[in-house]
N, C-alpha and C positions, 0 to 999 in steps of 0.2 A: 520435749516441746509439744505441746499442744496444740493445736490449728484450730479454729471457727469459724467457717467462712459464712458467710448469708448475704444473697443478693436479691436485688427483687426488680420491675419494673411498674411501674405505676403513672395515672395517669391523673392527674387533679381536675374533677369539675369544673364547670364555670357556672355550676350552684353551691361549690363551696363545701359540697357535705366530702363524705371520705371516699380518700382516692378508690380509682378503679385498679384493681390489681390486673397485669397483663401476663406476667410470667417471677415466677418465686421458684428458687433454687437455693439449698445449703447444703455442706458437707464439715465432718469432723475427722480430724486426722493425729495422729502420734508420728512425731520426728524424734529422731536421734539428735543427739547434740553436735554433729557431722551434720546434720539436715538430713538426712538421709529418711524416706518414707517407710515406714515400722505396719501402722493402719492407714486406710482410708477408705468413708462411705458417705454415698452422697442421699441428699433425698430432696428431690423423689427417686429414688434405686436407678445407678449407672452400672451394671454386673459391669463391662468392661473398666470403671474407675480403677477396680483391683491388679490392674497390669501396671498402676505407677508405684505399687510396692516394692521397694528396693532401690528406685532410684533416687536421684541427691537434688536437692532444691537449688537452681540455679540454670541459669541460660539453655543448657542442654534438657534440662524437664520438659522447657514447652517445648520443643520439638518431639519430643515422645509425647507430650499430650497431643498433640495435632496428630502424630502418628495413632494412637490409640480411638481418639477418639473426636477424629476430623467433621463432624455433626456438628458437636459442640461449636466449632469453629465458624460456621459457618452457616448457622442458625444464628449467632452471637445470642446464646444463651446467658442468665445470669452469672449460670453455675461454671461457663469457658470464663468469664470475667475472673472468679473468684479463685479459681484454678487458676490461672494467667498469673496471678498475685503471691500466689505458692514463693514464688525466687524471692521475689523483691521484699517481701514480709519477714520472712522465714532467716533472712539476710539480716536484717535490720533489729529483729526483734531479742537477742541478745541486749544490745543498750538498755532494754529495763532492768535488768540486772545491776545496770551503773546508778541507778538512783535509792536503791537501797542498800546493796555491797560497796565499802571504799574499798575491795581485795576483789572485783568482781574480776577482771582479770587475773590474777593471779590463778582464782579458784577453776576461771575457764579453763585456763591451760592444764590444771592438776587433772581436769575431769574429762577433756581429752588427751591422753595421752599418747594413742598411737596420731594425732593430728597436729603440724605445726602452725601453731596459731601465728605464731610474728613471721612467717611466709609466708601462711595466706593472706595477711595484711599488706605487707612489701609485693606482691602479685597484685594485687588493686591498682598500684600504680599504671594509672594513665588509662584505667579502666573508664573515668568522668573528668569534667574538669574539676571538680573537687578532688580528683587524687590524680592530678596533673604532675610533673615531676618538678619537685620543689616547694608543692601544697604545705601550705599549715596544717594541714588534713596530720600530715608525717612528724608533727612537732607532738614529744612525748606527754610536755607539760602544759598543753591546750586543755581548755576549761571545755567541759564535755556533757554539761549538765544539762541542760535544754529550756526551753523555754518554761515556764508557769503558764496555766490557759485554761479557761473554765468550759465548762463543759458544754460541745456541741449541740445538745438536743435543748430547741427553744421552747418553752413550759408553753405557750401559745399556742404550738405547733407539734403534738403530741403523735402524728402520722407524718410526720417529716423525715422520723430515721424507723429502721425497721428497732425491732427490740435488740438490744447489744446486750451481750454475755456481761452476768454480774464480774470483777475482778476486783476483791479486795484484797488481795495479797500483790507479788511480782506478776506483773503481767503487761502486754504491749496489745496496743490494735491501730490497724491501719481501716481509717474512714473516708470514704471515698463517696461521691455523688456526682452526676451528669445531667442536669438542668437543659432541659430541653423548650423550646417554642418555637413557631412560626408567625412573621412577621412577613416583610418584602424579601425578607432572609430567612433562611433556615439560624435561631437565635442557642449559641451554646455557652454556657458556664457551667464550670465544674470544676471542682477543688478534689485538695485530698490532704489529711493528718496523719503524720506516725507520730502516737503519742503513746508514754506510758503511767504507771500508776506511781503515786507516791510515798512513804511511810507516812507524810504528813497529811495524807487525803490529798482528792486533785489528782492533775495531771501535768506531766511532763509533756513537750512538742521537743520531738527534733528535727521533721522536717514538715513543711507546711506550703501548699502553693495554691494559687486559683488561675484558670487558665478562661477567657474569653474570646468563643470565635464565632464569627461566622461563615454560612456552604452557602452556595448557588442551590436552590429548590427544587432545581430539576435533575444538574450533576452530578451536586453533591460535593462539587469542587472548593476549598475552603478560598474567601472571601479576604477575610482578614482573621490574624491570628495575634493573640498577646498573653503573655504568663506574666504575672505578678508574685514573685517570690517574698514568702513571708516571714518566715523562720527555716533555718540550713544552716547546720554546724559548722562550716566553712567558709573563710572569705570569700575562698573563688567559686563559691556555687551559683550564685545568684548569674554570672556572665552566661549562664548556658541558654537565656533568657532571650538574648542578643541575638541569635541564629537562628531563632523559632521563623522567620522570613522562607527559610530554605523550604517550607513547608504549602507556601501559597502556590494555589492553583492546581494541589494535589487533589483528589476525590477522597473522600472520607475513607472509602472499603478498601483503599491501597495502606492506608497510615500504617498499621501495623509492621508492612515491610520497608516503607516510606521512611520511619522514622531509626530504625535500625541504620539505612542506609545511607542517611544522611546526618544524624545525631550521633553518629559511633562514637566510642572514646572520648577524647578531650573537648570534642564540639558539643556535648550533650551533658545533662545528669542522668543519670540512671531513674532516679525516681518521677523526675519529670518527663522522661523517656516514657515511664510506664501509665501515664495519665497521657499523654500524646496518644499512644500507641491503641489507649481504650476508645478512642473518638474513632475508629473506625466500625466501631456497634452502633454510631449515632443514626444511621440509617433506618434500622430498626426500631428505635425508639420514636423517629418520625410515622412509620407505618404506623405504630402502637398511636399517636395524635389523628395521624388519617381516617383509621382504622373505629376511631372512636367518636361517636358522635354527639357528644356534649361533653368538650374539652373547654379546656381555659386558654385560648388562643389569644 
């Protein structure tokens, strides 16, 4: 497996012309089909990024990323975002497999052999409420295919996404964005796409969300919070939606452990866990509005 990651932060005029860049970070990586990290180099050059070689993509990563490289963290750099992403992508990004192989399981399992794949699937359970005990999630003969969806980058709006990796073959990307302004509120929307490619051109969604909230200006405390679930392979994914309340009156720079703490297992989804949990860099992206003095306010 291959990894891509590119983050940036930017800041749009209120002359219209091209955004201001505030901070740009990427890295490239080789995973095992275990997940397991084989390379990885970021740039602009983290010599310590080299300490996550060996370990396995999934919840316990970012605690060794924080352990290795707690800066990151706490800077809320691009390149902690993109790294942050490592589990959740890396997890996910098998499914492109399913839209060009009708044996892509089969051939998964052939190709790890010392790993069992219909355990690690039966251990999900009650990991989200989409794999709550009794999910359709568990149902063999579920259509699995994903949505059809044309392509995020608006031809108008040519500095709206950074430049995304060509994939004309099997390949998956999670697209993500954090829409920032100040109003009498601190104003937030931000969505995020796992989609993959298709033999017929296009793309596949399998999961898709947009999340609107707004902070208090000066706290940082969220205001009002709402997810809008667009596409999710599972009936019961969308309820995770429901609980996002749990979340009022927190401070942005807490969410990360806020959301863990309160979204765990069945009360959450995993992948809207992981778009919560990025709203705690929105602080920073404010300073970057402060900080600049012909914004689009």
């Amino acid at each position: 497996m291959r990894l891509v990651g590119r983050a940036r932060d930017i800041v749009t005029p209120r002359s219209g012309g091209l955004p201001i860049a505030c901070a740009e970070d990427s890295f490239e990586a080789s995973l095992r089909p275990d997940r397991m990290i084989v390379t990885i180099e970021a740039k602009p050059v983290r010599p310590a990024l080299s300490r996550l070689v060996g370990e396995r993509g999934g919840g316990g990563l970012r605690q060794v990323l924080d352990e290795v490289m707690p800066e990151e963290r706490r800077n809320a750099t691009p390149l902690y975002l993109v790294l942050d992403d490592i589990s959740g992508a890396s997890l996910v990004a098998g499914w492109a497999w399913s839209q060009w192989d009708p044996n892509w399981l089969a051939n998964a399992r052939a190709v790890m052999k010392d790993f069992d794949l219909e355990k690690a699937f039966r251990s999900r359970e009650g990991v989200c409420i989409g794999f709550a005990p009794g999910s359709s999630a568990f149902d063999p003969g579920r259509d699995r295919s994903g949505t059809p969806a044309p392509d995020l980058r608006h031809p108008d709006d040519p500095e709206g996404w950074h430049a995304f990796t060509i994939q004309n073959d099997v390949g998956m990307r999670r697209a993500r964005r954090i829409d920032v302004w100040l109003d009498k509120a601190i104003v937030i929307d931000t969505a995020f796409q796992d989609s993959a490619t298709t033999p017929a051109g296009g793309r596949a969604v399998v999961h898709e969300y947009r999340v609107r909230v707004t902070a208090d200006p000066e706290s940082f405390r969220v205001l009002s919070i709402e997810a809008e679930p667009r596409v999710l392979p599972h009936a019961e994914c969308p309820s995770a939606a429901a609980n996002l309340s749990r979340l009022l009156d927190s401070p942005l720079p807490v969410l990360r452990e806020k959301v863990l703490a309160e979204l765990r297992g069945t009360a959450g989804c995993t992948h809207l866990n992981d778009a919560l949990r990025a709203l705690a860099d929105v602080p920073v992206l404010v300073n970057h509005l402060r900080n600049v003095g012909t914004v689009n306010l």
